[in-house]
C-alpha positions, -999 to +999 in steps of 0.1 A: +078+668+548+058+676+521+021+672+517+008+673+481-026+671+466-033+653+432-055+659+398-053+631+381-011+632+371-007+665+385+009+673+421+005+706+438+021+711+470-008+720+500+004+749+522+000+751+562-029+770+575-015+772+613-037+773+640-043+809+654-051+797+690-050+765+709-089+771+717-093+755+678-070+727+685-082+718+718-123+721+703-108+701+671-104+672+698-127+674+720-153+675+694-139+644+679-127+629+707-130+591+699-118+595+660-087+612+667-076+593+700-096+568+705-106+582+744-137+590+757-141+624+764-150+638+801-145+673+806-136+704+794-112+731+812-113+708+841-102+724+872-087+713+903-070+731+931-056+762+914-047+742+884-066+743+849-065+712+828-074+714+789-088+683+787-096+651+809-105+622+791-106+583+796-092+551+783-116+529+780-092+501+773-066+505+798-092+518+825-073+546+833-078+589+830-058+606+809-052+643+805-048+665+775-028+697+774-026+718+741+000+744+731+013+764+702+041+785+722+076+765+722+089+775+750+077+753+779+086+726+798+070+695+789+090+675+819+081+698+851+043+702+838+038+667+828+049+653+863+033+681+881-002+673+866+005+638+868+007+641+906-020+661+910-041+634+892-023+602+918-031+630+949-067+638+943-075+607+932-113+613+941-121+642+927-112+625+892-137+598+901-163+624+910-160+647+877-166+612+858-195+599+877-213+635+873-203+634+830-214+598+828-244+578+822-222+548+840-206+558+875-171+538+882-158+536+919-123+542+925-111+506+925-122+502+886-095+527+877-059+515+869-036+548+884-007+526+869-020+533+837-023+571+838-008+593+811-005+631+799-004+640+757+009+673+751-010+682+714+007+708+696+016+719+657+057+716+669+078+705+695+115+716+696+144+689+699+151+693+732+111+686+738+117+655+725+142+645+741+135+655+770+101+635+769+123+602+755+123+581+786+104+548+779+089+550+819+077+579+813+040+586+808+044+618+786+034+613+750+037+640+723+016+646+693+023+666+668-010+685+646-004+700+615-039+718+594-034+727+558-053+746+531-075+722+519-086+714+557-060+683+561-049+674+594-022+654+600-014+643+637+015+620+644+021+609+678+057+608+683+073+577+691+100+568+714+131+558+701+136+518+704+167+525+729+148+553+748+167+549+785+150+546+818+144+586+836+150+565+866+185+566+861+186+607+860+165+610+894+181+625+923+167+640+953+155+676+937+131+656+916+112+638+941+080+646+915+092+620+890+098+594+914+063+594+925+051+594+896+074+566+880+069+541+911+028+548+909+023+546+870+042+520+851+046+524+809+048+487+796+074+474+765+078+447+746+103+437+770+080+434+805+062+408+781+095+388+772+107+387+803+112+355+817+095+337+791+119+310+767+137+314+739+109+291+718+080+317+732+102+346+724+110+334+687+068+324+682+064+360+692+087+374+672+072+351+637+039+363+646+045+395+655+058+399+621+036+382+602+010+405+615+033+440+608+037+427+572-004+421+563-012+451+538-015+478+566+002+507+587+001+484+617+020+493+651+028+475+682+013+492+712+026+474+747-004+473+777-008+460+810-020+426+798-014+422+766+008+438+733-020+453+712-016+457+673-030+485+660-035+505+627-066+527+633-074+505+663-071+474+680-066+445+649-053+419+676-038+415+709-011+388+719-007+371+753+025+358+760+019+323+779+044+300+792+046+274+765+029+294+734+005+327+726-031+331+733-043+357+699-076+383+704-089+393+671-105+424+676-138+412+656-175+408+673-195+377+681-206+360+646-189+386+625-152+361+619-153+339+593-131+308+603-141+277+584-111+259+604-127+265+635-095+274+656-105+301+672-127+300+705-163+326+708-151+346+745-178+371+741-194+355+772-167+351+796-142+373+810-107+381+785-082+405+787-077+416+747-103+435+726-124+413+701-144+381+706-123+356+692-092+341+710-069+308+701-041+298+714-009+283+695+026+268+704+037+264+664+035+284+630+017+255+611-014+276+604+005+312+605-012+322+573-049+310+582-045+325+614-030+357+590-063+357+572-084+356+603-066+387+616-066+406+583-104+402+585-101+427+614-086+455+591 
């Protein structure tokens, strides 16, 4: 990949500057925290029973803890780290509860968190191949992100996807790793596919119109499958669908009184309960206003 840098019709390529120690990676996020991952930041070197985690942090939108390792070494095991600090996390539940309470300005009690929901990202500036795919399981709740810095002070961090047929890591468990099981029966890692389950072919092909409708507004935009909901994202959430029985109920991520919708489809939630992000919901079982409902979403770019 090459990154260049342009005056005016001139290109000149921008060299690496490689981090020198993780300590500048791992203070790159944790000082900007919320920019890069969108987490809320807890604690720093957090220790518990003999083990040192880089980073703890929380999702705010799934409700769950998620830790942060850092690395510029290549030769480590992504898979028996992963799990084993993933277990620590479902075995001492409490203790996580306790470092966030003491961080906080809001306690939470144990029963707020969702331990389905938990995940590890390994942060470094390269992963080998057999990192990858060794971390390509789409039940598992290891996520790699690759950081490169270059000389003008560029970052660019791609979080690595999984491959669309990624296979389950429930069909290479045995006996001798006992650690994954428990880890893949307490924390579950939602696709597309949990939220097309069961539902009909005319709710399945209204997703799929919408779905991409929304990928092809002017916009890096991913899918990004939770608990609840399948969020859209580019920088964050743009809109969330809810795959209902006999149509789709739509979030757009924008605050009370800030969506302009002449139309008046769309339904003020900001004082009840909702699952998605945003103020706004509707609900449709047709395409007829596909392109309003286009230019109420894009207002969320």
């Amino acid at each position: 990949m090459f990154v260049l840098s342009q005056n005016k019709n001139q290109l000149s390529e921008l060299k690496e500057k490689p981090f020198k120690l993780e300590k500048e990676i791992q203070l790159l996020f944790e000082n900007n925290m919320e920019i890069l991952t969108g987490l809320k930041y807890i604690k720093s070197e957090f220790t518990i029973k003999n083990s040192r985690i880089d980073t703890l942090a929380f999702d705010m939108e799934s409700k769950a803890f998620v830790i942060i390792e850092y690395k510029r070494e290549r030769n480590y095991s992504i898979i028996d780290q992963g799990v084993s600090y993933l277990n620590l996390m479902l075995e001492y539940k409490a203790d996580f509860i306790v470092e966030y309470n003491e961080t906080q300005k809001h306690s939470i009690k144990r029963n707020e968190v969702d331990w389905s929901q938990s995940r590890i990202i390994f942060v470094s500036p390269f992963f080998t191949e057999f990192q990858k795919q060794s971390s390509n399981f789409k039940d598992l709740a290891i996520e790699l992100w690759e950081i490169k810095r270059y000389e003008n002070n560029s970052l660019i961090i791609n979080p690595i996807k999984k491959s669309k047929s990624a296979p389950s890591i429930k069909q290479i468990q045995s006996d001798r790793n006992s650690k994954i099981s428990k880890v893949t029966n307490a924390i579950k890692v939602f696709t597309e596919e949990d939220h097309l389950d069961h539902k009909s072919e005319e709710v399945k092909e209204l997703y799929e119109m919408y779905k991409n409708a929304i990928l092809n507004l002017p916009a890096n935009i991913e899918t990004e499958p939770k608990k609840l909901y399948i969020a859209f994202k580019k920088d964050k959430n743009i809109a969330d669908i809810v795959l209902l029985k006999k149509g789709l109920k739509i979030f757009i991520n924008k605050k009370s009184g800030e969506l302009d919708d002449p139309k008046k489809l769309t339904r003020d939630v900001s004082k009840v309960g909702h699952w998605g992000n945003g103020d706004y919901e509707l609900i449709v079982d047709d395409t007829h206003n596909l392109e309003y409902i286009m230019s109420l979403i894009k207002q969320a770019l």
